[in-house]
N, C-alpha and C positions, 0 to 999 in steps of 0.2 A: 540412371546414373546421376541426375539432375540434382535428383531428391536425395540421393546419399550423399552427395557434397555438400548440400546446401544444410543439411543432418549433421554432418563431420563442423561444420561450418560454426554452426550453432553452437553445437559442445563444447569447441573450443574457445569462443568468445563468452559463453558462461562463466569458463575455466579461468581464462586469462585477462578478460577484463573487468566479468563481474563479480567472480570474486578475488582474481589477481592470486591464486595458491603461491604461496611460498614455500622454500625449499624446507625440506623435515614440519611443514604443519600439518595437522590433523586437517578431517572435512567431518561433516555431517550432511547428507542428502537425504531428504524427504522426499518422498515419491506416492505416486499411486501405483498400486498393485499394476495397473494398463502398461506403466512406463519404465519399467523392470529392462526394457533393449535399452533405451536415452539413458536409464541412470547408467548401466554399463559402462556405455560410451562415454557419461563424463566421471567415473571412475578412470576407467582407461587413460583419458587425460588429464586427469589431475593428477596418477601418480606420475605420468610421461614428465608431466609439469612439476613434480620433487612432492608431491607427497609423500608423507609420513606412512598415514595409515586414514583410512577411508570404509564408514560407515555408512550403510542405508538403513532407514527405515520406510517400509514400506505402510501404506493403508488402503482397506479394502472399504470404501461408503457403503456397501450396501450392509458389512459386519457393523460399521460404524452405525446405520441407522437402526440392525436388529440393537445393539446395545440401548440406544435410547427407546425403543419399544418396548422391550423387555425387563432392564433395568428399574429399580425404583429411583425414584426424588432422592432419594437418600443416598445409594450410592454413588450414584450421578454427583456430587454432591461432594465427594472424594474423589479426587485425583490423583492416580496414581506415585506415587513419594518417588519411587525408586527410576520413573521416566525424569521427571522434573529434576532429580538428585544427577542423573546421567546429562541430561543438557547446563545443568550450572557447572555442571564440574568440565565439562567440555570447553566452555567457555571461557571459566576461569584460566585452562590451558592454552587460552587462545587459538581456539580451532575457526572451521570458516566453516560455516553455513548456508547450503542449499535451499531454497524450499519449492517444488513444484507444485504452483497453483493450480491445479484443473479438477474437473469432472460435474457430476452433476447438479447446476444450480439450487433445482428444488427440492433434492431428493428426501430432506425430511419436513417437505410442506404438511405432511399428515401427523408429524410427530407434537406433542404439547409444547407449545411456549416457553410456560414454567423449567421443562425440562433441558429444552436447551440453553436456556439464560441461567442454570442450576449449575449446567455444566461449563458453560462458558467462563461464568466466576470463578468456579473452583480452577480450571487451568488457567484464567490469569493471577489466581494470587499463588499455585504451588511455579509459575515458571516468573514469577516476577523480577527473583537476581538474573536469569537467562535475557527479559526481557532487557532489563538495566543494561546489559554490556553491547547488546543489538542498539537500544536509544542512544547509545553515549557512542556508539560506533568502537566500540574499545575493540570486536572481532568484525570483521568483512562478512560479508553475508547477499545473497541475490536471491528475488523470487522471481521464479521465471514461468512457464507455462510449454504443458503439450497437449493435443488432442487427445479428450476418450471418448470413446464410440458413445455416452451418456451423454454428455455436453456437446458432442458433435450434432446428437438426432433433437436436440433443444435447438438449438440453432437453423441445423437444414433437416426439416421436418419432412420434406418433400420429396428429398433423392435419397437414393439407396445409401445405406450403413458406411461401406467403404469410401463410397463418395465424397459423402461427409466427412467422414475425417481425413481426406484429401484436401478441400476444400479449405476447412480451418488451418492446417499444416501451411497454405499455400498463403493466407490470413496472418500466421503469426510469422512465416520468414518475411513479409512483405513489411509490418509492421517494427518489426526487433532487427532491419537495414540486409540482412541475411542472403536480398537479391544484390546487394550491391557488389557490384567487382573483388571491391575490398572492404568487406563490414567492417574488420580494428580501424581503417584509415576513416573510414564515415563514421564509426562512434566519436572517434577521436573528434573530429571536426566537429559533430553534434554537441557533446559534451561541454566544446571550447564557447560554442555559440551560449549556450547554456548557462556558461561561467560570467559570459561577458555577461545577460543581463541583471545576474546576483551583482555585481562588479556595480553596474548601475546603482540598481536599488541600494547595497547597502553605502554610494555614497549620496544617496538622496536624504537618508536619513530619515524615511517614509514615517510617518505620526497614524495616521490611518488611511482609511478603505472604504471606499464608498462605493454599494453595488446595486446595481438597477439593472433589471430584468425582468420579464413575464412574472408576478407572483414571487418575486424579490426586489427587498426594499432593505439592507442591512449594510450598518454603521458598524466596523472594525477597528479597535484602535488596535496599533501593536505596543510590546514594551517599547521602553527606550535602547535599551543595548541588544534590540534583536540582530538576526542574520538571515540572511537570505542563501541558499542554499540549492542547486540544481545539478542533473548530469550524473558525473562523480563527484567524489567525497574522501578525502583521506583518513584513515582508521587513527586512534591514537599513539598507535605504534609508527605511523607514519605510510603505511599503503592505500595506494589509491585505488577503490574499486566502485563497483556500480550498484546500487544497490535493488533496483526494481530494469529487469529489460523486457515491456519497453521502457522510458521512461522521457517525458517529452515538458517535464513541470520544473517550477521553482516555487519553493516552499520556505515559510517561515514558521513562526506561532503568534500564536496574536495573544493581546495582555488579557488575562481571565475573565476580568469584570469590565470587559470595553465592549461586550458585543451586543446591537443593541437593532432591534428588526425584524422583520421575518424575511426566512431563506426558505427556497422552495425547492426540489428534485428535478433533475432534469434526467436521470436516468435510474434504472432500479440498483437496490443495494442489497448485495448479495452474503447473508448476515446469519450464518452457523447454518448452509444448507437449506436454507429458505428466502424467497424475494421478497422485501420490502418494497412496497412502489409509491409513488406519486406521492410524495409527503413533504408537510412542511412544517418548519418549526419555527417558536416563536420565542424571542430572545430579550431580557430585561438584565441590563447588569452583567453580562454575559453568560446569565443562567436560561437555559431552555425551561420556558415555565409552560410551553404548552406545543403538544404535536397531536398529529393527525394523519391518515393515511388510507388510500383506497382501500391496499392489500399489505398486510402485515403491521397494522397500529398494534396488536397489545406486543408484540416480540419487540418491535419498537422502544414501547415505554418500558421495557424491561430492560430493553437495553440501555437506556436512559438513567434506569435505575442501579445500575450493578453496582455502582457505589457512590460517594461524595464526589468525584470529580469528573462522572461522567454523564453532567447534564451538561457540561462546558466543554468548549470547545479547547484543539489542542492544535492545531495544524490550520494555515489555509494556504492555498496550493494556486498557485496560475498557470493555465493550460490555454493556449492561441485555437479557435474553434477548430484549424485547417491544419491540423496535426495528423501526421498519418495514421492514427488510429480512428482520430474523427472521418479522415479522409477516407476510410474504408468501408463508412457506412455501416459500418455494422455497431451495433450491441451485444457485444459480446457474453453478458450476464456474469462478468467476469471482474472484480475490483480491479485486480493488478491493469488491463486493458482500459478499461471504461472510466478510470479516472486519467488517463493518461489519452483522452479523448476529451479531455472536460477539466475546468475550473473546478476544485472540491478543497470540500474542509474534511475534518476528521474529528468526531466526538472523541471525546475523552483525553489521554496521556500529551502532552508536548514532550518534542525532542530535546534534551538540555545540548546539543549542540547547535541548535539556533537561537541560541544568547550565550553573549558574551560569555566566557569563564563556564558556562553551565556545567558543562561533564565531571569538574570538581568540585561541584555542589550536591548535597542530599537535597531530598523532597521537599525541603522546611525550610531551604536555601533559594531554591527555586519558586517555590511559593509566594516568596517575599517580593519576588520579583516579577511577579504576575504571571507565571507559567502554569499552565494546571498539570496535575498528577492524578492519576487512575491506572489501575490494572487496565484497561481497555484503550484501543486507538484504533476504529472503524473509520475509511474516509466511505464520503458520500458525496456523490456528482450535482452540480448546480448548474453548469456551464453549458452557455448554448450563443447561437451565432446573433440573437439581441443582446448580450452581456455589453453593459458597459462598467469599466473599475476604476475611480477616479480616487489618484492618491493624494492625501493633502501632508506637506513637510512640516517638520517644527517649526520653520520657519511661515510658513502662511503657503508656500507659493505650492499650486496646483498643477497637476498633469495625469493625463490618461495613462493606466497601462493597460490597460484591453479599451476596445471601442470597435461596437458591434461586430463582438466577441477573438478579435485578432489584436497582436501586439502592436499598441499607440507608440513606442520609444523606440 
């Protein structure tokens, strides 16, 4: 009974605060094929909650990886028109979007490189107007996460099937507040904490970012009319929703050609169904002009490469080490978790809502202003409990915001 409340629990704080459904709007939920009962469930409460009309797509990873087996370079290579055509057009409508992150981290470790950096390109340049209105926040949108028995037996390798995905179930209410009395009244409060230190920063007026840690030495400038952003976020229509649960970070962009150092991994990046680990990159002008990595260097540099702006950085994110997702010890293998357990940047795209005026700017607008643009925006984790972040103002004067890796302000 625990566990169906806590289930019911869930759903509806998806519903109602991450993506805040409004009355007669559309939904789109993405799912795995495993999570066909939770999509249900946040059907069920979306239309309780005045939806319109409500969509699932499901996917199956293991059809997903016969495709990349089977398939050639070539078709891989095309993305489908008529999916891409269905999510811009959704959007345009101002619908609200789902996406359930799970399942298994490596499953296409044996698939070619080429082939998924083939495919990764082709779907961020046919969903790019889709992407545009998710960056500018123009529709509500949440990625959230559930157990499948695949990313379960990665994790707890040791106990039985069911276990495991008890286990992580008990992992993700813990972490996305779901034990609490009241999760809406603790997001609420989280969120406020959240807001206060965007509130800080942006009247600090921060110039740059100076970080130091094991195997990280790197000089961040930001623009001048950045934003600092955490928690929730209001859409352009004016609702407030969440955009990642869990989410425990405040986030800006940093100016393209300020970032100057090498950054190093503190956790693995979990990047088209395969792990990247232990990697670091090295930074001149804010261009990544040289990386490396135990396990998954050449998908790496492909990923580096997918086009002109995604050797640069687009995001950099502050996360306190003793965040309950840190505090659970675990490694999730999971982005949406494991950055929100860690300090991280994110190669490629900036958000135009963290600067000034951005959302009613094009690419060439933003550019100008030192934000970068790319079809792609992968974060990847740095952050660990030697992190120190020292920010310097336009003005001269210095202050910690992390220090041996918890929040200095």
């Amino acid at each position: 009974m625990n566990f169906e409340e806590n289930l019911r629990k869930y759903a509806e704080l998806i519903i109602k605060i991450g993506v805040n459904i409004q009355q007669d709007q559309e939904l789109m939920i993405k799912a795995p094929i495993e999570g066909a009962d939770f999509a249900r469930k946040l059907t069920q409460y979306a239309y309780e909650a005045g939806a319109k009309r409500v969509y699932v797509e499901y996917n199956d990873e293991e059809l997903t990886k016969m495709t990349y087996t089977y398939a050639s370079e070539e078709t891989l290579s095309e993305y489908p028109s008529w999916i891409a055509k269905g999510y811009n057009e959704l959007a345009e409508k101002g619908a609200a979007f789902i996406s359930i992150s799970a399942g298994n981290p490596d499953i296409l470790k044996d698939i070619s490189p080429v082939k998924i950096a083939t495919f990764q390109k082709a779907a961020g340049k046919a969903l790019e107007t889709y992407k545009r209105y998710i960056g500018n926040s123009d529709v509500t949108w949440c990625v959230v996460s559930i157990p499948t028995l695949s990313w379960s037996e990665k994790l707890f390798p040791h106990v039985p099937a069911e276990e495991g995905v008890n286990l992580l179930w008990e992992k993700i209410f813990e972490v996305t507040r779901i034990n609490e009395e009241d999760p809406v009244k603790a997001w609420k409060e989280h969120t406020d904490l959240l807001a206060s230190k965007c509130e800080f920063l942006n009247e600090k007026k921060v110039h740059k970012l100076k970080y130091s840690a094991p195997g990280t030495d790197l000089t961040v400038v930001l623009p001048g009319d950045h934003i600092w952003l955490g928690g929730g976020e209001y859409s352009t229509k004016g609702t407030y929703f969440v955009a990642n649960m869990p989410t425990e970070e405040v986030f800006t962009m940093p100016y393209k050609y300020g970032v100057e150092g090498v950054l190093t991994s503190t956790k693995p990046l979990n990047y088209g169904g395969n792990l990247i680990e232990d990697f670091t990159l090295t930074f001149k002008e804010g261009k990544i002009i040289k990386c490396s990595a135990k396990k998954g260097e050449e998908l790496l540099q492909r990923l580096i490469e997918t086009d002109e702006g995604s050797c640069y950085l687009g995001e950099v994110a502050i996360v306190p080490h003793s965040s309950p997702v840190s505090a659970s010890q675990m490694i999730f293998l999971n982005t949406l978790f494991d950055e929100n357990a860690s300090c991280h940047f994110a190669i490629g795209s900036s958000y135009p809502i963290n600067i000034k005026n951005g959302t009613r700017m094009n690419n060439q607008d933003l550019e100008k202003l030192g934000a970068n643009t790319s079809i792609i925006h992968e974060d990847f984790m740095v952050g660990c409990k030697d992190m120190t972040i020292e920010a310097v103002t336009k003005t001269g004067e210095t202050f910690y915001l992390i220090k041996d890796g918890e929040w200095a302000f």
